[in-house]
VOKELUM-943399 format. One record per residue (C-alpha): y, x, z; residue number from 0. Coordinates in Angstrom, 1 decimal, decimal comma, always signed. Example, Ala and Ser with C-alpha at 12.3 -4.5 7.8 and 13.67 -1.06 7.14 Angstrom:
BEGIN
-4,5/+12,3/+7,8/0
-1,1/+13,7/+7,1/1
This chain:
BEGIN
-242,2/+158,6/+275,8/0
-241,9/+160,0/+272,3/1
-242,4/+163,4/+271,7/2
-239,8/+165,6/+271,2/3
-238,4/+167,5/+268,5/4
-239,7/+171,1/+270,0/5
-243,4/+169,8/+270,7/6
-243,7/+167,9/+267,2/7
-242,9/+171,3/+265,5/8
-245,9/+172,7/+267,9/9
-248,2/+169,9/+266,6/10
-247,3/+170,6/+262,9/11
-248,5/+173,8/+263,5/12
-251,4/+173,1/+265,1/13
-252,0/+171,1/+261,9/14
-251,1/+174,4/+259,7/15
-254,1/+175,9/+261,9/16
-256,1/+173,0/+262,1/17
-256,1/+173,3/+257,7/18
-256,5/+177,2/+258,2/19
-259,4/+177,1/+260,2/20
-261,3/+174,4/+258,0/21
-260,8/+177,2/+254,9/22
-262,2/+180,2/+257,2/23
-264,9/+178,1/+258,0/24
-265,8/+176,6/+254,5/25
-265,5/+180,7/+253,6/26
-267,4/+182,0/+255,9/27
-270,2/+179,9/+254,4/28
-269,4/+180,9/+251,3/29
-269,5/+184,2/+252,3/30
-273,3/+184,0/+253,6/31
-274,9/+182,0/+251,0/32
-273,4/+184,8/+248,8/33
-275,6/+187,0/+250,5/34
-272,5/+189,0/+251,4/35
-272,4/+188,9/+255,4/36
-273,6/+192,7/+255,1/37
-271,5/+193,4/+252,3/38
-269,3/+196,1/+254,8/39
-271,6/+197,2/+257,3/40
-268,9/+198,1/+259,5/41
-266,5/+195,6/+261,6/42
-263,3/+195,1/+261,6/43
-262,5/+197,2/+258,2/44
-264,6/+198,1/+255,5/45
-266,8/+201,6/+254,6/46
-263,7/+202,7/+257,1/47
-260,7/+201,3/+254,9/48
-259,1/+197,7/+255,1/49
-259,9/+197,2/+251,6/50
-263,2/+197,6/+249,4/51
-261,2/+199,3/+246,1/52
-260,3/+202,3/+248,7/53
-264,1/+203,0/+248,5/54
-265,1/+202,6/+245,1/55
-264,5/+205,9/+244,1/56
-267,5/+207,0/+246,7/57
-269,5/+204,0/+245,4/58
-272,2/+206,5/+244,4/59
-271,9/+208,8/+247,5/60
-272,2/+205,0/+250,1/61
-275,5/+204,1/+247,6/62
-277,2/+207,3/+248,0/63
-277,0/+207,2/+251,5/64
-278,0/+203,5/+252,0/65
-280,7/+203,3/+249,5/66
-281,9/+199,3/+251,2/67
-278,2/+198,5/+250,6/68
-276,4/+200,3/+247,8/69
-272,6/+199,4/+247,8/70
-271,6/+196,1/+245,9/71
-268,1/+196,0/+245,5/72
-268,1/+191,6/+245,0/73
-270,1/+191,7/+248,2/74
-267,3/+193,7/+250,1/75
-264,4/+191,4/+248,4/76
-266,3/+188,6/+249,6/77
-266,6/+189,6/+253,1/78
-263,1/+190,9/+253,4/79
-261,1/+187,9/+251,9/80
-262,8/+185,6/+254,7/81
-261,9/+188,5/+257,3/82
-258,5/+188,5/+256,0/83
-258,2/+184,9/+256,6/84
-259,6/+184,7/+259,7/85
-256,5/+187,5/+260,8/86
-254,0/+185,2/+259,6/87
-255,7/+182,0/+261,7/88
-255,6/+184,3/+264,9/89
-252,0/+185,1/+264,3/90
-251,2/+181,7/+263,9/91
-253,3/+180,7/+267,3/92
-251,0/+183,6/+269,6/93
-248,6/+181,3/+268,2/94
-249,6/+178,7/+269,6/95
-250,1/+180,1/+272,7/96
-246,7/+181,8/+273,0/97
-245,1/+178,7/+272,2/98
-246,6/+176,5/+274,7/99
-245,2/+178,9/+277,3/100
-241,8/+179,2/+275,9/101
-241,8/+175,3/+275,9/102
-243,6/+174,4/+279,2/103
-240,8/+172,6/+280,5/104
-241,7/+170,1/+278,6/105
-244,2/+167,9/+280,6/106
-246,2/+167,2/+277,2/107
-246,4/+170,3/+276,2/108
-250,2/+171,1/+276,1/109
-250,7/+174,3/+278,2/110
-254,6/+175,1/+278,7/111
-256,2/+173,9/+275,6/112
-253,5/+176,9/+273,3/113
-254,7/+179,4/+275,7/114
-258,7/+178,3/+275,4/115
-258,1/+179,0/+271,9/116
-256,8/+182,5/+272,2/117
-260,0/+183,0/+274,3/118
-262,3/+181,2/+271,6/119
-260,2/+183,7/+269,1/120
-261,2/+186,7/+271,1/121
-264,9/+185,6/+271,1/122
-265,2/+184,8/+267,8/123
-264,2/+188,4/+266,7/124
-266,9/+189,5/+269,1/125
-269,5/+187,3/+267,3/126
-268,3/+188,6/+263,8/127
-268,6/+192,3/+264,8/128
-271,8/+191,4/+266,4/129
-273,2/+189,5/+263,0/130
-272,7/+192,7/+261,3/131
-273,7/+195,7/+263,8/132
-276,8/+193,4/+264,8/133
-277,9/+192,9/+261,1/134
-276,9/+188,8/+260,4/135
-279,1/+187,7/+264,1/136
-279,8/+184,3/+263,1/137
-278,6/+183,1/+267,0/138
-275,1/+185,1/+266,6/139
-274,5/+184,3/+263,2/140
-275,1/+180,0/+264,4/141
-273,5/+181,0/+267,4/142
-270,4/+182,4/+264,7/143
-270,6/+179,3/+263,1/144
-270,4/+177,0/+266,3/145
-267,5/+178,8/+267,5/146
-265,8/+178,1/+264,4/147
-266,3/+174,6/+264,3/148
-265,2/+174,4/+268,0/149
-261,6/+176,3/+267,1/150
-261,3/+173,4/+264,6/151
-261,8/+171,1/+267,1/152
-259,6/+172,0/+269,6/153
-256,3/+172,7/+267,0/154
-257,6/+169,1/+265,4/155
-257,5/+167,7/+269,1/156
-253,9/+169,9/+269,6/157
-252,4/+168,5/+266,0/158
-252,7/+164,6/+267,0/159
-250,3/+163,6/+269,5/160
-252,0/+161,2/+272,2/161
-251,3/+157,4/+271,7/162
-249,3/+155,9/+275,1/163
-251,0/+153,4/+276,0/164
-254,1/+152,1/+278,4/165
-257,4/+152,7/+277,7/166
-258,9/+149,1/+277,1/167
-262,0/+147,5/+278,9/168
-263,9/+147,1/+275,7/169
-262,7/+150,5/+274,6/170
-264,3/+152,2/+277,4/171
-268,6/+151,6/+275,9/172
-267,0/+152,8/+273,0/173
-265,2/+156,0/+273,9/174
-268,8/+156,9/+275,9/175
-270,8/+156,2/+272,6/176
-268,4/+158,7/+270,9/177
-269,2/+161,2/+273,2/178
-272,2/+160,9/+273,0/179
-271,7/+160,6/+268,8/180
-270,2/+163,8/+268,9/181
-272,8/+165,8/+270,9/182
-275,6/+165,0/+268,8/183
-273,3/+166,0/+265,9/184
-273,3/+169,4/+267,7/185
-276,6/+169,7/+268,3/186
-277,4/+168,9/+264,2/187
-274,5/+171,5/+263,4/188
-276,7/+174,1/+265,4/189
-279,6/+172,9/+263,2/190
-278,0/+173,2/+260,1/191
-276,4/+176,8/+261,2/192
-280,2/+177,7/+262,1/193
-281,5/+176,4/+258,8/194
-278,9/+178,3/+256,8/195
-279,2/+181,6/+258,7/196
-283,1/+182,0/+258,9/197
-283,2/+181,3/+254,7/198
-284,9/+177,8/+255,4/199
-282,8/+175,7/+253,3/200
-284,9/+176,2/+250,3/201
-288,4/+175,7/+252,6/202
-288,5/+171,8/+251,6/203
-287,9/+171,6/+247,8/204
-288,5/+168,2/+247,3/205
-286,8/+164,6/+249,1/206
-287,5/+162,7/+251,0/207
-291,1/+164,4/+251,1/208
-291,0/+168,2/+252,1/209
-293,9/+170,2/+250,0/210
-295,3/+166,6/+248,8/211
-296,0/+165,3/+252,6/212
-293,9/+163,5/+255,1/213
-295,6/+166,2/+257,9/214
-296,3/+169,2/+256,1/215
-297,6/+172,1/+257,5/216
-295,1/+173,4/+259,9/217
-295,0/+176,1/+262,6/218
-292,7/+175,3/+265,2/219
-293,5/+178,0/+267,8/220
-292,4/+180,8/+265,5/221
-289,6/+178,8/+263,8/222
-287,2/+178,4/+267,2/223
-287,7/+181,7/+268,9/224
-284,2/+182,2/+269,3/225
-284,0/+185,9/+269,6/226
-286,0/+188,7/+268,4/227
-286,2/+193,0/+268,8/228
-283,1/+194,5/+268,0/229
-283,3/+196,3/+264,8/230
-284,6/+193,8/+262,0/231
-282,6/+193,1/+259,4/232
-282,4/+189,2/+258,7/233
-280,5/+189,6/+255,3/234
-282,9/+187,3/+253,3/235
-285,3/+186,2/+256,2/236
-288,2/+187,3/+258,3/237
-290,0/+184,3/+258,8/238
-293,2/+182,7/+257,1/239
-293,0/+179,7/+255,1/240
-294,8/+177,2/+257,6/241
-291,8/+178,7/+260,1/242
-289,0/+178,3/+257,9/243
-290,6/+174,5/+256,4/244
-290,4/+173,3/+260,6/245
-286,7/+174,8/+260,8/246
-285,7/+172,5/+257,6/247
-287,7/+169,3/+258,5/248
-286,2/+169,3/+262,3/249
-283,1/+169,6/+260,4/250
-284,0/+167,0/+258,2/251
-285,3/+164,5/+260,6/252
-282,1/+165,0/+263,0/253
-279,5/+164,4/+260,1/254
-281,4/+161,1/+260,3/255
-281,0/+160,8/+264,2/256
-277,3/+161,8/+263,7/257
-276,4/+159,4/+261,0/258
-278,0/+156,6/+263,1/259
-275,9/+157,1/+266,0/260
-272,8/+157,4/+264,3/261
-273,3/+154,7/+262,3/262
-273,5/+152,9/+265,9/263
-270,3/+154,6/+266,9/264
-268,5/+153,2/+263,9/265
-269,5/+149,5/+264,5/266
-268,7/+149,8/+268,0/267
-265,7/+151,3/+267,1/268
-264,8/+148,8/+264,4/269
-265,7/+145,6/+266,6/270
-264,1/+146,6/+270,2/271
-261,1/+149,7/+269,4/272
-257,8/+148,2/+269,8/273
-255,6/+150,1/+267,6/274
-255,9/+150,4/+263,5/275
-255,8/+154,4/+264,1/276
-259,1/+154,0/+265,9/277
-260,6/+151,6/+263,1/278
-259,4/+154,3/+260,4/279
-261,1/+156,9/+262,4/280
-264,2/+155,2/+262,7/281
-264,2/+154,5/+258,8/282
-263,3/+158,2/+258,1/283
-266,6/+159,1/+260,3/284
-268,7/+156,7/+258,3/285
-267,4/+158,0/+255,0/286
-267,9/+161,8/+256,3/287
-271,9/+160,5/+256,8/288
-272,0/+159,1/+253,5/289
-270,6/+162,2/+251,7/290
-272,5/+164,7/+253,8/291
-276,1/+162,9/+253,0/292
-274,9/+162,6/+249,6/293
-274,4/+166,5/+249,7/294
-277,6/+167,3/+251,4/295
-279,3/+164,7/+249,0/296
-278,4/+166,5/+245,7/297
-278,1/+169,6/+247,1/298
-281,8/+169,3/+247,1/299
-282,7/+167,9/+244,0/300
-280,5/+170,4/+241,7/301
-281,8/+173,6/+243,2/302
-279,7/+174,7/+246,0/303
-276,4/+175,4/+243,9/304
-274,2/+177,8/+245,4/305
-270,9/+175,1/+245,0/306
-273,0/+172,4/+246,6/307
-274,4/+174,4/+249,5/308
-270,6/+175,2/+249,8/309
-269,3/+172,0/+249,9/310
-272,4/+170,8/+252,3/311
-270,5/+173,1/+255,0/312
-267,3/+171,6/+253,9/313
-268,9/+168,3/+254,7/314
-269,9/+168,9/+257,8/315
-266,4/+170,2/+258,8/316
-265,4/+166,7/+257,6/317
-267,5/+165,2/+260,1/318
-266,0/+167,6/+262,8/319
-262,7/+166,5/+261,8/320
-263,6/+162,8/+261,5/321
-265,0/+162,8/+264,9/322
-262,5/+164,4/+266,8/323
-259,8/+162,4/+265,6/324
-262,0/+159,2/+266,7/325
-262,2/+160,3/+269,9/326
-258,4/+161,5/+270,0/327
-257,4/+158,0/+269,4/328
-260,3/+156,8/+272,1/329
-258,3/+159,0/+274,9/330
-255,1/+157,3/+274,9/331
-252,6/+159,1/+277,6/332
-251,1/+156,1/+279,6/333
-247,3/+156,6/+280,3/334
-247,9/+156,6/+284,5/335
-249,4/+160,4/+284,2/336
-246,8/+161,6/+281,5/337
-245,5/+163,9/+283,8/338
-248,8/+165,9/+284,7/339
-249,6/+169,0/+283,4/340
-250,9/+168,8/+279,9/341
-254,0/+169,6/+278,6/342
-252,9/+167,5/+275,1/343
C-alpha cells in the first residue's frame, strides 16, 4: 500500500529533522573542542539573558567574580547558537508528535517511535543542563553526545518509509550482522565521546604507533572510572598522561574492531540483500568507514585541527546515518501486518 499524501508530508519532515539534528550534533562538537561548553555557566539562558551581548556591558563585573573563568563573549556565542539550534529541533520533534496523533487514523502512521522522541527531547535538555551545572562530567557530556546520535537515529529511521515486501531467507544472516554492525558502532561512538571529553585525543600524537610503541605505557584503571566527586571541573582534563594514552588507544584499537565488522556487514549485504536500496546502503556504510579513518588518519598527523576534529564528528554521524538506513531497508514491513499499529 503506498503511503499517503498526509504521512509522506510527516516523513519529509522527519527528514527536515533528521538534517537538523545532524547540524546540532556536528555543533555541539564544535562547541566543545572550542573549549566553549562552560562558556554560560548557567542552563537554559546565558549570565541570566537569552543572549551573550545583553551581558557584555557587565563583562568586567562577571570576570571579577569568576576569576578561573573570566567572561568570553566568542565562548558564550558559541554555546548559545548550538542552544538555539537545539530549540528549533525540539520544536520541530512536538511536531512530530502532534502530527502522528492528528493523523492516527492512518494505520501507517508511526505512533510510538514520534513520542520516544519527545521523551529522548526531554532527556537531552536534562543532560545539557547537567553538562553545565556538573562542570563538563565526562559520563554526562558522552552520555549528551549518545543521546544525540540516538535522536538522529530514530527521525533517520522515521524519514524512510518501510519497503512492502517479505523479508528474504538470505536476508535474514544479514539483517542479524547489521545489528550486530550497529552495536559495536555504538559502543566505538561511546569511545570516541570518552576520548574527546576527558582531553585524550591529543594522548597518541603519532600513527599508527602511539608515543613510538604499539603498547605504550597505559593506565587503564584510572582511564575508565566513569564517575568521579562532584565538584571538579573537567574543562581541559583531570587525568594523567598514561590514563588519557589508554582512553585513545582503546579508541584506537576499536575503530579497528568496528571497521572490521562493517566491512563484513557490507559484503554480506552486497552478496545476499535483495533490493538495490539495500546494496546502496551497504556502499554508503563502506564509504562512511573510509571517510571517517581517513578523518581520524590526518586528523592525527596535522595536529588536531579544529575543522578536522569537526568534521571527524561529522563523520561519525555519517556512519550513524549510513547504518540506519541499511538496516531500514533490512526491516521490510510485509503488506499482511499493514494494518497494525505502527511503530514506522
Amino acid at each position: 500500500m503506498p503511503q499517503t499524501r498526509t504521512l509522506a508530508w510527516f516523513r519529509r519532515a522527519a527528514l527536515a529533522a533528521t538534517l537538523l539534528c545532524a547540524i546540532v550534533v556536528v555543533v555541539g562538537a564544535w562547541v566543545r573542542l572550542t573549549n566553549a561548553g562552560l562558556g554560560c555557566p548557567d542552563w537554559p539562558g546565558c549570565y541570566g539573558q537569552l543572549h551573550p551581548s545583553q551581558v557584555v556591558d557587565r563583562a568586567a563585573e562577571i570576570s571579577a567574580a569568576n576569576p578561573d573563568r573570566p567572561f568570553d563573549y566568542q565562548k558564550a556565542i558559541n554555546e548559545m547558537v548550538h542552544r538555539y539550534i537545539v530549540g528549533a529541533l525540539g520544536i520541530l520533534v512536538l511536531g512530530l508528535a502532534a502530527f502522528s496523533v492528528w493523523n492516527r487514523r492512518d494505520p501507517a502512521q508511526p505512533r510510538i517511535l514520534p513520542w520516544v522522541l519527545v521523551v529522548l527531547l526531554v532527556f537531552q535538555a536534562l543532560l545539557g543542563m547537567w553538562t553545565v551545572t556538573l562542570l563538563l562530567k565526562p559520563l554526562i557530556v558522552t552520555m549528551h553526545l549518545l543521546g544525540g546520535l540516538t535522536t538522529l537515529a530514530v527521525l533517520w529511521w522515521l524519514a524512510l518509509p518501510p519497503d512492502r515486501r517479505e523479508l528474504k531467507a538470505a536476508e535474514r544472516p544479514v539483517r542479524r550482522l547489521a545489528i550486530a554492525g550497529f552495536l559495536v558502532l555504538i559502543a566505538q561512538i561511546s569511545l570516541g565521546g570518552w576520548t574527546s571529553t576527558n582531553y585524550a585525543a591529543a594522548a597518541c600524537p603519532d600513527f599508527p604507533t602511539c608515543q613510538g610503541s604499539y603498547w605504550p605505557d597505559m593506565d587503564f584503571r584510572n582511564g575508565f572510572v566513569l564517575w568521579r566527586g562532584l565538584g571538579i571541573d573537567y574543562e581541559g582534563g583531570v587525568l594523567t598522561a598514561p590514563a588519557r594514552v589508554a582512553i585513545h588507544y582503546t579508541h584506537r584499537l576499536g575503530a579497528y574492531l568496528t571497521a572490521f565488522v562493517l566491512g563484513l556487514v557490507v559484503f554480506g549485504t552486497l552478496r545476499r540483500a535483495q533490493t538495490g536500496a539495500a546494496r546502496a546502503a551497504a556502499v554508503a556504510v563502506a564509504l562512511a568507514v573510509v571517510i571517517q579513518i581517513s578523518i581520524g588518519m590526518n586528523l592525527i598527523w596535522k595536529g588536531w585541527p579544529l575543522s578536522l576534529g569537526t568534521a571527524h564528528n561529522a563523520g561519525a554521524v555519517l556512519l550513524v546515518l549510513a547504518t540506519v538506513a541499511l538496516l531500514r531497508y533490512l526491516s521490510p514491513r510485509s503488506e499482511v501486518g499493514r494494518y497494525r499499529p505502527s511503530l514506522r
